[in-house]
py3Dmol code that shows the C-alpha trace and the ligand (Angstrom):
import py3Dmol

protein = """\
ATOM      1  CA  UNK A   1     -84.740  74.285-171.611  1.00  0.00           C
ATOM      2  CA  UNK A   2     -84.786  72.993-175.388  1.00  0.00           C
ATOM      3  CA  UNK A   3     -83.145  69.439-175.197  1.00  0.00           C
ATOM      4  CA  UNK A   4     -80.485  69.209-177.713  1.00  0.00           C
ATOM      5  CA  UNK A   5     -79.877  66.110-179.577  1.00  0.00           C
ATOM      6  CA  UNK A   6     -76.972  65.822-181.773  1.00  0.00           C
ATOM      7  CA  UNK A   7     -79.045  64.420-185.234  1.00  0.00           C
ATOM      8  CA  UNK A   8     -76.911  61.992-186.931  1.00  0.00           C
ATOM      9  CA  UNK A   9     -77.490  63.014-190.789  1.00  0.00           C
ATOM     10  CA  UNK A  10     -76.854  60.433-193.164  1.00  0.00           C
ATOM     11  CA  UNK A  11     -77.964  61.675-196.679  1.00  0.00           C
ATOM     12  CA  UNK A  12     -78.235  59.585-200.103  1.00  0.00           C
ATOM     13  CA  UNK A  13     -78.628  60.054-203.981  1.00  0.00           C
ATOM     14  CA  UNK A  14     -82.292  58.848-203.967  1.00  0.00           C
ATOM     15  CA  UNK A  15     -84.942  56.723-201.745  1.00  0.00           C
ATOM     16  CA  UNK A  16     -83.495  53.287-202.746  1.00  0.00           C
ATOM     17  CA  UNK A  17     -79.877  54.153-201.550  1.00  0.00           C
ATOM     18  CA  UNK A  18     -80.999  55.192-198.359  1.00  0.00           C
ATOM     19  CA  UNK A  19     -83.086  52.505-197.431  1.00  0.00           C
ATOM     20  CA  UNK A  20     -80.444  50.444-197.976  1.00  0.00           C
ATOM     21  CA  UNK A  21     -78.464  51.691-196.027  1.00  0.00           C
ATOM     22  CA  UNK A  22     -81.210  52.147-193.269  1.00  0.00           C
ATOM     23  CA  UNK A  23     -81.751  48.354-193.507  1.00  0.00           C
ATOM     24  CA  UNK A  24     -77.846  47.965-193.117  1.00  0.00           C
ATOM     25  CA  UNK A  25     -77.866  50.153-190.276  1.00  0.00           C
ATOM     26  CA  UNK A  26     -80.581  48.360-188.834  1.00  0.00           C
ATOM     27  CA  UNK A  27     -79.198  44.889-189.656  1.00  0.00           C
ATOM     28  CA  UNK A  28     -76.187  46.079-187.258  1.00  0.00           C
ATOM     29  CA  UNK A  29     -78.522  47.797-184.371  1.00  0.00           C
ATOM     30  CA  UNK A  30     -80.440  44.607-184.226  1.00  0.00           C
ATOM     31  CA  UNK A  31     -77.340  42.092-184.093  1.00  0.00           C
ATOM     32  CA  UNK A  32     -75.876  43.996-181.227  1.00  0.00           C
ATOM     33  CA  UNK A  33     -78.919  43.869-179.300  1.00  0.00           C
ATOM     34  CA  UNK A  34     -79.645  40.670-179.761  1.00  0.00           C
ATOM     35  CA  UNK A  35     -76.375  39.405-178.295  1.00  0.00           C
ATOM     36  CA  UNK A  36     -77.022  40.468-174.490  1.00  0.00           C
ATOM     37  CA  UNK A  37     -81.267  40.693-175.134  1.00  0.00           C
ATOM     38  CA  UNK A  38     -84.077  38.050-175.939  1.00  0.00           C
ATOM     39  CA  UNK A  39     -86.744  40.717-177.835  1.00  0.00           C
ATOM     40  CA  UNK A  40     -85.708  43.518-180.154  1.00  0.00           C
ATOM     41  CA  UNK A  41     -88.621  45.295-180.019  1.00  0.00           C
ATOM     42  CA  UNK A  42     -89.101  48.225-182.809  1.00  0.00           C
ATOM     43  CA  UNK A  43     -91.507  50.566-184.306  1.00  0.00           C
ATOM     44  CA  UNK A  44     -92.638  50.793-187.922  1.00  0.00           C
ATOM     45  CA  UNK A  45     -93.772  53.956-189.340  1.00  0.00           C
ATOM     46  CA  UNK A  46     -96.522  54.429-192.100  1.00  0.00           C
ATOM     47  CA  UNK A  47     -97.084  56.051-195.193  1.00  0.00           C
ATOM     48  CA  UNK A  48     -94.960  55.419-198.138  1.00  0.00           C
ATOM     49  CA  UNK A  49     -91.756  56.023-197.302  1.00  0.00           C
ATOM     50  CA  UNK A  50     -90.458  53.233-195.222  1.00  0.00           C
ATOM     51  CA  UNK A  51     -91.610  50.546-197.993  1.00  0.00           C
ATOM     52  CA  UNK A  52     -88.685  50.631-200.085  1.00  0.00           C
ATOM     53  CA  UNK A  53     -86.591  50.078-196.791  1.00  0.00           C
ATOM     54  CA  UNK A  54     -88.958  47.230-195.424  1.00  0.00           C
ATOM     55  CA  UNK A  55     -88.152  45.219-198.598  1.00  0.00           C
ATOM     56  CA  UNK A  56     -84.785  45.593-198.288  1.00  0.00           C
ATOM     57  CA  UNK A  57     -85.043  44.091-194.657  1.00  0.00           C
ATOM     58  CA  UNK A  58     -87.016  41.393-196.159  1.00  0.00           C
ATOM     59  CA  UNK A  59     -84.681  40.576-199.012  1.00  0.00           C
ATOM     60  CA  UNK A  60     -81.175  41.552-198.118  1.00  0.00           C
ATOM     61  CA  UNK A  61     -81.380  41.055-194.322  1.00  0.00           C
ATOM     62  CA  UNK A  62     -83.937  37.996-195.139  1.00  0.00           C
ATOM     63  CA  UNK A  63     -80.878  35.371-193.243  1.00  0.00           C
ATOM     64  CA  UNK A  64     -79.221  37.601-191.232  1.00  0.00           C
ATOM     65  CA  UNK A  65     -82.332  38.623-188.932  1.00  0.00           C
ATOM     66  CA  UNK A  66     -82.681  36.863-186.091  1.00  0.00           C
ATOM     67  CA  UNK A  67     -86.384  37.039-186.563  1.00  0.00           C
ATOM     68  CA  UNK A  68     -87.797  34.722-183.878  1.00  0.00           C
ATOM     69  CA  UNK A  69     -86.332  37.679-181.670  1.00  0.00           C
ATOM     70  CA  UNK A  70     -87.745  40.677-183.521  1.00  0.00           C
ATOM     71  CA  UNK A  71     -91.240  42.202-182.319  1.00  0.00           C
ATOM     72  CA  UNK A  72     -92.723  45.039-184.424  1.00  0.00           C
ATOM     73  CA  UNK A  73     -95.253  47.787-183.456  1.00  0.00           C
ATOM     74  CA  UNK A  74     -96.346  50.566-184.918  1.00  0.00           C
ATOM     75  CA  UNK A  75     -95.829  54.022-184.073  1.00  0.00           C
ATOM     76  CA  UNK A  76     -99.470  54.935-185.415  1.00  0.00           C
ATOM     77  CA  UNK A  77    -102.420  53.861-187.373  1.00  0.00           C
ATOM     78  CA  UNK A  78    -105.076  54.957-189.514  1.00  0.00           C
ATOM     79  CA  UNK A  79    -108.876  54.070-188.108  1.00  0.00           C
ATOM     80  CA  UNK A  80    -109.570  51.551-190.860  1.00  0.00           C
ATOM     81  CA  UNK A  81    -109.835  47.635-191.197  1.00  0.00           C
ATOM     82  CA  UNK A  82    -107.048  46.025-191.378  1.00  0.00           C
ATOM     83  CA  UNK A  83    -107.292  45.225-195.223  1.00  0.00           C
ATOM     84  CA  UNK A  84    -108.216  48.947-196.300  1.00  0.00           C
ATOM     85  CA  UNK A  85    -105.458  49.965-198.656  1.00  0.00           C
ATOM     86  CA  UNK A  86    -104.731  53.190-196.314  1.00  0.00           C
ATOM     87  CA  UNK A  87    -103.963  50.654-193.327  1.00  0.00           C
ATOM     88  CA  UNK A  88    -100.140  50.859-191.923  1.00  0.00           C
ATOM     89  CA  UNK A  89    -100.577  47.086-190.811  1.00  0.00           C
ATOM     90  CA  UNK A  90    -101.501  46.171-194.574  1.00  0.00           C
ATOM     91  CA  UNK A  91     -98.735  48.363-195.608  1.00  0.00           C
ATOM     92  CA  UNK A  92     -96.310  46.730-193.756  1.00  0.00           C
ATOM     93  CA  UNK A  93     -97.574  43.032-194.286  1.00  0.00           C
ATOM     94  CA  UNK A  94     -97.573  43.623-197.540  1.00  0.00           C
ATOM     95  CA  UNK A  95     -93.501  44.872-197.750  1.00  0.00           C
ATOM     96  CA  UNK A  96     -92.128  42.872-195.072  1.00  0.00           C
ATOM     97  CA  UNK A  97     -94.407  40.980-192.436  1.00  0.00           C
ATOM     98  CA  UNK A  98     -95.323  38.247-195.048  1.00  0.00           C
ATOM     99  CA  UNK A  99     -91.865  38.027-196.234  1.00  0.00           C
ATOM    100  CA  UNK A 100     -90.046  37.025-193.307  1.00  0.00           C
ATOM    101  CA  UNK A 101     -90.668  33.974-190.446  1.00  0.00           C
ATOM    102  CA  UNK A 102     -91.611  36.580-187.474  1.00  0.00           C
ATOM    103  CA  UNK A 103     -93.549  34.284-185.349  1.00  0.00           C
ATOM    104  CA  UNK A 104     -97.479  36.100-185.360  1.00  0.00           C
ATOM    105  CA  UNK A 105     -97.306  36.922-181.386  1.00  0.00           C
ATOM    106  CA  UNK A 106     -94.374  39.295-182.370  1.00  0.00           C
ATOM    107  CA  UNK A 107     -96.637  41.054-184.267  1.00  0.00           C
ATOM    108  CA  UNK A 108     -98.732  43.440-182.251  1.00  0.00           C
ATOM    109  CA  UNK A 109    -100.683  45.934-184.541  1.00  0.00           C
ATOM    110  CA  UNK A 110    -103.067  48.562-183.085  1.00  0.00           C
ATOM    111  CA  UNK A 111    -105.997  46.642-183.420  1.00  0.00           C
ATOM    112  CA  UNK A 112    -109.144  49.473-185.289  1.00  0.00           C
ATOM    113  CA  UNK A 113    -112.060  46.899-184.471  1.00  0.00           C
ATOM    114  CA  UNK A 114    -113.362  48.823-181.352  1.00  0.00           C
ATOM    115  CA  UNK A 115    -116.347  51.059-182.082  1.00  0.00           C
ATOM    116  CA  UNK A 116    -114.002  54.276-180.771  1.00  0.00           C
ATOM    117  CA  UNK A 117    -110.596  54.918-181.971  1.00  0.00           C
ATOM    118  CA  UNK A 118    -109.804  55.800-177.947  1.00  0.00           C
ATOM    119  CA  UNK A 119    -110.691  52.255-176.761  1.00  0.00           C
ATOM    120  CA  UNK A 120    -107.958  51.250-179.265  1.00  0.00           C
ATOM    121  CA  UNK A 121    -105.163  53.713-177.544  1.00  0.00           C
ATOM    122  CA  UNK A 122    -106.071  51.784-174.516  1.00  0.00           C
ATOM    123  CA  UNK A 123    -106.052  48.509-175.623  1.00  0.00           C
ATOM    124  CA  UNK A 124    -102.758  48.953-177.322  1.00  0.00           C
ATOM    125  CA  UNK A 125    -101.629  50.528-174.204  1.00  0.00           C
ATOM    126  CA  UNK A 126    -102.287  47.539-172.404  1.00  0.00           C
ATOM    127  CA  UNK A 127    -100.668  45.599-174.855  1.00  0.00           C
ATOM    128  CA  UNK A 128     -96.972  48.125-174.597  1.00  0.00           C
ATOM    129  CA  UNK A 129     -97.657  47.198-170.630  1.00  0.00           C
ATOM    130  CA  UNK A 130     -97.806  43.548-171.023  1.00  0.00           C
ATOM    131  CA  UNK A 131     -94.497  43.899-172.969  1.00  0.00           C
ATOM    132  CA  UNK A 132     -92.411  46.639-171.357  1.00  0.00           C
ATOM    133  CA  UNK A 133     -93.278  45.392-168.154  1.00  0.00           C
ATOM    134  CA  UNK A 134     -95.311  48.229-166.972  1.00  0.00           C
ATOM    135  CA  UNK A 135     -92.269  50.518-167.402  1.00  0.00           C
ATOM    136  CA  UNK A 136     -92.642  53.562-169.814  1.00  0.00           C
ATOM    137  CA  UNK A 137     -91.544  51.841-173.125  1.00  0.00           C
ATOM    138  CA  UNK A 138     -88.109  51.859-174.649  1.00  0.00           C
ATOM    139  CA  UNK A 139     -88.612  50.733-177.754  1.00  0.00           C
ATOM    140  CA  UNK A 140     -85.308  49.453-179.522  1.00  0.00           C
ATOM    141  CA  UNK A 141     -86.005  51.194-182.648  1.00  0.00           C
ATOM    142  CA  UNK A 142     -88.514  53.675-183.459  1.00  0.00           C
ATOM    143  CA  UNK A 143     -89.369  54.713-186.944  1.00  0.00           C
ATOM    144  CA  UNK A 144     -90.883  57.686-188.118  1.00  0.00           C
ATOM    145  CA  UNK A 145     -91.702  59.514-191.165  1.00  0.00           C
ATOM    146  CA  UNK A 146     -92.072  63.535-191.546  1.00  0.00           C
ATOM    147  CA  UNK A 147     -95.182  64.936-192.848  1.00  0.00           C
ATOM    148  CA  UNK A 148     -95.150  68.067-195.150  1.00  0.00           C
ATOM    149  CA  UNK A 149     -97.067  69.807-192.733  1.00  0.00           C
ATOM    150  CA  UNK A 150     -94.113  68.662-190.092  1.00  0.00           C
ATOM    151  CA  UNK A 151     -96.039  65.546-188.194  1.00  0.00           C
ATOM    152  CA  UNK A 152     -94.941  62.780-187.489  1.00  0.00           C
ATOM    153  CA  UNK A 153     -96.863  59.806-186.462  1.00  0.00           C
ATOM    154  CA  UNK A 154    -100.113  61.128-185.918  1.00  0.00           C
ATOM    155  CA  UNK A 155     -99.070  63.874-183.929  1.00  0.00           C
ATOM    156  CA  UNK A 156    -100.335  66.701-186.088  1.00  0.00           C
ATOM    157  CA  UNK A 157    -100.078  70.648-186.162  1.00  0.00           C
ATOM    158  CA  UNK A 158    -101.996  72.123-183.067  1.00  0.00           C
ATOM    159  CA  UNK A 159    -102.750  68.619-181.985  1.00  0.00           C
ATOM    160  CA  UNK A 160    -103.786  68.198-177.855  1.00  0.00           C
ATOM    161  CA  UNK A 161    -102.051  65.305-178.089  1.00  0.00           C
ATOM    162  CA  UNK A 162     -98.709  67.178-178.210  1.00  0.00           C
ATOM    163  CA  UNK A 163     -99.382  67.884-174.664  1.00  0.00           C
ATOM    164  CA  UNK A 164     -99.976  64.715-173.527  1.00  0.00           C
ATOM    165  CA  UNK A 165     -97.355  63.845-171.064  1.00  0.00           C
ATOM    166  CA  UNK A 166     -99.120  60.412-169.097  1.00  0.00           C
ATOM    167  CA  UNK A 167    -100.808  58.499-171.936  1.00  0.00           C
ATOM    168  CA  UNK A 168     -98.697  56.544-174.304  1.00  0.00           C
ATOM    169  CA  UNK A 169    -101.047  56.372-177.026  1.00  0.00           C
ATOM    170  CA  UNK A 170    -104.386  58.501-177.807  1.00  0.00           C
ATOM    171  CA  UNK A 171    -106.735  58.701-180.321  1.00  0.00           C
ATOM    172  CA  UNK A 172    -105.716  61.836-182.964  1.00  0.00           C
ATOM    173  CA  UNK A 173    -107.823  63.411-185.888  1.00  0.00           C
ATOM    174  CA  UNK A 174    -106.391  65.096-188.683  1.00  0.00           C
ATOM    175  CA  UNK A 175    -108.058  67.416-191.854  1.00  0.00           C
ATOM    176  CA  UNK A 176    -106.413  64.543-194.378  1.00  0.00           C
ATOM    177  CA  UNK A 177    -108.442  61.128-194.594  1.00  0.00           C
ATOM    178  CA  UNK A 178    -108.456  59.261-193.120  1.00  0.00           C
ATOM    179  CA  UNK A 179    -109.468  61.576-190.638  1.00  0.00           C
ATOM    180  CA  UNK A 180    -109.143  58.916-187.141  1.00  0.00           C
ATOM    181  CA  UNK A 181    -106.091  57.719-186.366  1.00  0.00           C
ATOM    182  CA  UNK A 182    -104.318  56.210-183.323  1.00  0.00           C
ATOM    183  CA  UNK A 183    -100.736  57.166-182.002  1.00  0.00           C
ATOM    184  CA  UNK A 184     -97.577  57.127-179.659  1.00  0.00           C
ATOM    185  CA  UNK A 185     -97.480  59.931-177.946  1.00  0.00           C
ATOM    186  CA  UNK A 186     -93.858  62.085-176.822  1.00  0.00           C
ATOM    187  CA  UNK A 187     -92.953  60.513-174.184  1.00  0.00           C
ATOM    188  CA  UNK A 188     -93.233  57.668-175.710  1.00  0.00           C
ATOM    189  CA  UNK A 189     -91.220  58.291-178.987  1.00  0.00           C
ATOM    190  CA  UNK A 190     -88.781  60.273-176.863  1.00  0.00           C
ATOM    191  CA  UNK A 191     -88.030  56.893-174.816  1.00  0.00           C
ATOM    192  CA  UNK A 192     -86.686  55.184-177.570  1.00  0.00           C
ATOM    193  CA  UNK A 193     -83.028  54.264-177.746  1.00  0.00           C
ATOM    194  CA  UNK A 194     -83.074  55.232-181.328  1.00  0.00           C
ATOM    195  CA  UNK A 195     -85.402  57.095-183.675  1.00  0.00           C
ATOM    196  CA  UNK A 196     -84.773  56.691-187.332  1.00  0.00           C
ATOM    197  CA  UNK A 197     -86.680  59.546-189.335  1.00  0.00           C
ATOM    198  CA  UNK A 198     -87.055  58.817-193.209  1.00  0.00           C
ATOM    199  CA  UNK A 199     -87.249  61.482-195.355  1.00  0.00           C
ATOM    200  CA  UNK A 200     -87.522  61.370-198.997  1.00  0.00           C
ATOM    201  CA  UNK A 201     -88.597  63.711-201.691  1.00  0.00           C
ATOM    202  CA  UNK A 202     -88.661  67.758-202.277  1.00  0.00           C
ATOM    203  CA  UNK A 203     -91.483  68.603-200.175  1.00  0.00           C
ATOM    204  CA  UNK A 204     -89.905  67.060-197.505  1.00  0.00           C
ATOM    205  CA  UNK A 205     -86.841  69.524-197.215  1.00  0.00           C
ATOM    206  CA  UNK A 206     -88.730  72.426-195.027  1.00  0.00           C
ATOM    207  CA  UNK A 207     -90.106  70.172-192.469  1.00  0.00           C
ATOM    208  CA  UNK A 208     -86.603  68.215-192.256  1.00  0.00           C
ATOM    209  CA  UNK A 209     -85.350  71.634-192.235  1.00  0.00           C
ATOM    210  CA  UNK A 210     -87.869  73.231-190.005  1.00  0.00           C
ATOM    211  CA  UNK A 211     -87.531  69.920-187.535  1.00  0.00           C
ATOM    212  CA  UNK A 212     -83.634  70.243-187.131  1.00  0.00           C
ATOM    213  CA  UNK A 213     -83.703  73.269-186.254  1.00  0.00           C
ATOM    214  CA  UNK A 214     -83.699  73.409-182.341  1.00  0.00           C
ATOM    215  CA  UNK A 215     -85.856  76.570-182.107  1.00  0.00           C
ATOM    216  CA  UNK A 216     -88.439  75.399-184.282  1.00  0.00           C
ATOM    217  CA  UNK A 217     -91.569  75.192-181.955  1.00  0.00           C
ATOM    218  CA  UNK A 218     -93.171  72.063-182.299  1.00  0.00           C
ATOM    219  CA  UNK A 219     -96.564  73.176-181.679  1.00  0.00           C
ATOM    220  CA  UNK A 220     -96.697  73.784-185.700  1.00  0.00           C
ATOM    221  CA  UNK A 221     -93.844  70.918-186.699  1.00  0.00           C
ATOM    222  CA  UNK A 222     -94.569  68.165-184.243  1.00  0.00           C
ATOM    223  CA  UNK A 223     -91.570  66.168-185.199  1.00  0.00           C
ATOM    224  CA  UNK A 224     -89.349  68.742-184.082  1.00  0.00           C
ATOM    225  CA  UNK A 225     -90.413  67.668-180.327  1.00  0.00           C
ATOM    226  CA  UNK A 226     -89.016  64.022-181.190  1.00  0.00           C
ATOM    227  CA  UNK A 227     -85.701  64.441-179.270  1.00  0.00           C
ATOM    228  CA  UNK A 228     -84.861  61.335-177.381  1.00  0.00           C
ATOM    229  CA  UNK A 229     -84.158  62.347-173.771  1.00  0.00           C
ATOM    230  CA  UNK A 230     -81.036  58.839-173.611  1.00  0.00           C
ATOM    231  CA  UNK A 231     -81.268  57.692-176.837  1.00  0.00           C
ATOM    232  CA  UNK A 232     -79.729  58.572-180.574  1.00  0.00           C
ATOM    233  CA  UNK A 233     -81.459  60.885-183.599  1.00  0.00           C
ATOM    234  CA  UNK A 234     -81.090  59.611-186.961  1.00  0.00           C
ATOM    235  CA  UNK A 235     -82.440  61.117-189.929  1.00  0.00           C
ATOM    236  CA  UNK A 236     -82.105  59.349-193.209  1.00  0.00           C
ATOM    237  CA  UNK A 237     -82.394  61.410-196.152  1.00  0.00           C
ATOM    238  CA  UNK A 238     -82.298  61.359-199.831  1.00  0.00           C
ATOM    239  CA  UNK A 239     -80.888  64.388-201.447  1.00  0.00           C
ATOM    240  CA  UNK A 240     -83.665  66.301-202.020  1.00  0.00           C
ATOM    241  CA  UNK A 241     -85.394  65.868-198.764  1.00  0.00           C
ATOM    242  CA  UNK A 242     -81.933  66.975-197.539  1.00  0.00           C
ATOM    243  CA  UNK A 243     -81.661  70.371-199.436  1.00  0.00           C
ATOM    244  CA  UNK A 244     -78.394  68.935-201.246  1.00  0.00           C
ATOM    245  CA  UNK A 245     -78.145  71.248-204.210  1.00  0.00           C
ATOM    246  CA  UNK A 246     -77.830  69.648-207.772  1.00  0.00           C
ATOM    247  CA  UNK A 247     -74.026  70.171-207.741  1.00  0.00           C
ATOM    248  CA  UNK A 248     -72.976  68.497-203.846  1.00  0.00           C
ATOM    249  CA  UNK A 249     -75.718  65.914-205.281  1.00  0.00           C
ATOM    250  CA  UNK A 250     -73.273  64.703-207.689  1.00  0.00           C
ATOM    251  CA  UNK A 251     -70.303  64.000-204.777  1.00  0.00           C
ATOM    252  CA  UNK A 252     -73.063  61.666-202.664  1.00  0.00           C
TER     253      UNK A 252
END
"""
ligand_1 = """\
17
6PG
C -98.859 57.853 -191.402
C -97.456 58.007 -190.918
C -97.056 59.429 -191.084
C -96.040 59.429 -192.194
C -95.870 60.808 -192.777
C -94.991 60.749 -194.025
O -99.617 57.089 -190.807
O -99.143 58.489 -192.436
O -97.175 57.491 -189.749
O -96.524 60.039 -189.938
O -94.798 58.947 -191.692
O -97.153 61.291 -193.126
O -95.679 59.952 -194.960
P -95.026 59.577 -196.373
O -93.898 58.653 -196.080
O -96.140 58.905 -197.136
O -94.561 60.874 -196.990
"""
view = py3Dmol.view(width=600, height=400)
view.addModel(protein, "pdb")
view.setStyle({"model": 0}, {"cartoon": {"style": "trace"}})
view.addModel(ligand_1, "xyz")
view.setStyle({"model": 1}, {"stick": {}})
view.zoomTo()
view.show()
């Protein structure tokens, strides 16, 4: 039975008016966690998409976070050191991380020292474990981006680790470079209370498209399996990535 999650669409003139609004909208989520819970515990996402929003969080959000509460994974990394300019830790250092006063334990990055990208999904398994308490993780927030190809993560096209139903994070390859990378799997992702998926750009409006679309089979567009099974869909657009038409783009 295809799971149906009603996608909150929120769609903007361009990149920078959507991240701020993402960082608004996050602002909020975050405040009304934190008022009954300690840890507000989210995922970033890579590639280059989510910058513009992490500086906003970093700037316009810079007093308003309760930071000493905020703990940030990642929903997937690339197999590199953690200064190589393709790194989604360095990324998100670089645009938020060394902005703000999170305290370092609250960082936990999937560490790309071991000699095997699979001894990393298991150490940063251990380290979801330690804090989710051994329960299947519900992360607060998770963040994703949308490949043209329709991954998301590092769940690719065709990808075993679309199957993967007990692991919550395995080693993934993909054609692009760089080729090893580490992700959250499904269930995972699909535990979250709320996925955010940034989209920005004209090559981006068939996979948003494609991934909408209930009967799209994920096997080819993984992101069309994120649907969180008790949590919300949001999809953050700008206008192109969104299919507005030059006309409607003038009314947003
Ligand atoms: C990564 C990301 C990946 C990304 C998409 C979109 O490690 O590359 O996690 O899933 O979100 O590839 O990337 P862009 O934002 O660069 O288009």
């Amino acid at each position: 039975m295809v799971h149906t999650v009603v996608p909150n669409i929120h769609v903007f003139a361009d990149i920078e008016e959507l991240s701020r609004a993402a960082a608004a909208a996050i602002a909020q989520l975050v405040a009304g966690v934190t008022r009954s819970r300690a840890a507000f515990s989210m995922a970033l996402a890579g590639g280059a998409t989510p910058g513009t929003l992490y500086h906003h969080l970093a700037t316009d959000f810079l007093n308003a976070t309760p930071w000493a509460q905020m703990h940030f994974f990642w929903g997937d990394e690339r197999y590199v050191a953690t200064d190589d300019e393709a790194s989604n830790y360095r990324m998100a250092r670089e645009a938020l991380l060394d902005h703000v006063p999170v305290p370092e334990a609250n960082v936990h990055p999937i560490e790309t020292h071991f000699p095997h990208p699979d001894m990393a999904a298991e150490a940063y398994e251990t380290v979801l474990r330690e804090h989710f308490g051994g329960e299947l993780p519900r992360f607060d927030l998770i963040l994703l981006g949308v490949g043209h190809d329709g991954h998301t993560a590092s769940l690719f096209p065709e990808s075993p680790a679309l199957q993967e139903t007990e692991r919550w994070v395995v080693p993934a390859t993909t054609p692009g470079e760089p080729q090893q990378r580490v992700t959250l799997t499904l269930p995972v992702l699909n535990n979250a209370a709320v996925v955010y998926f940034l989209a920005a750009g004209p090559e981006k409006a068939e996979p948003v498209q494609l991934t909408l679309d209930d009967a799209t089979d994920p096997a080819p567009c993984p992101a069309a399996a994120v649907r969180p099974t008790e949590g919300e869909l949001h999809w953050w657009l700008d206008a192109a990535a969104a299919g507005v038409s030059a006309i409607s783009h003038s009314l947003l």
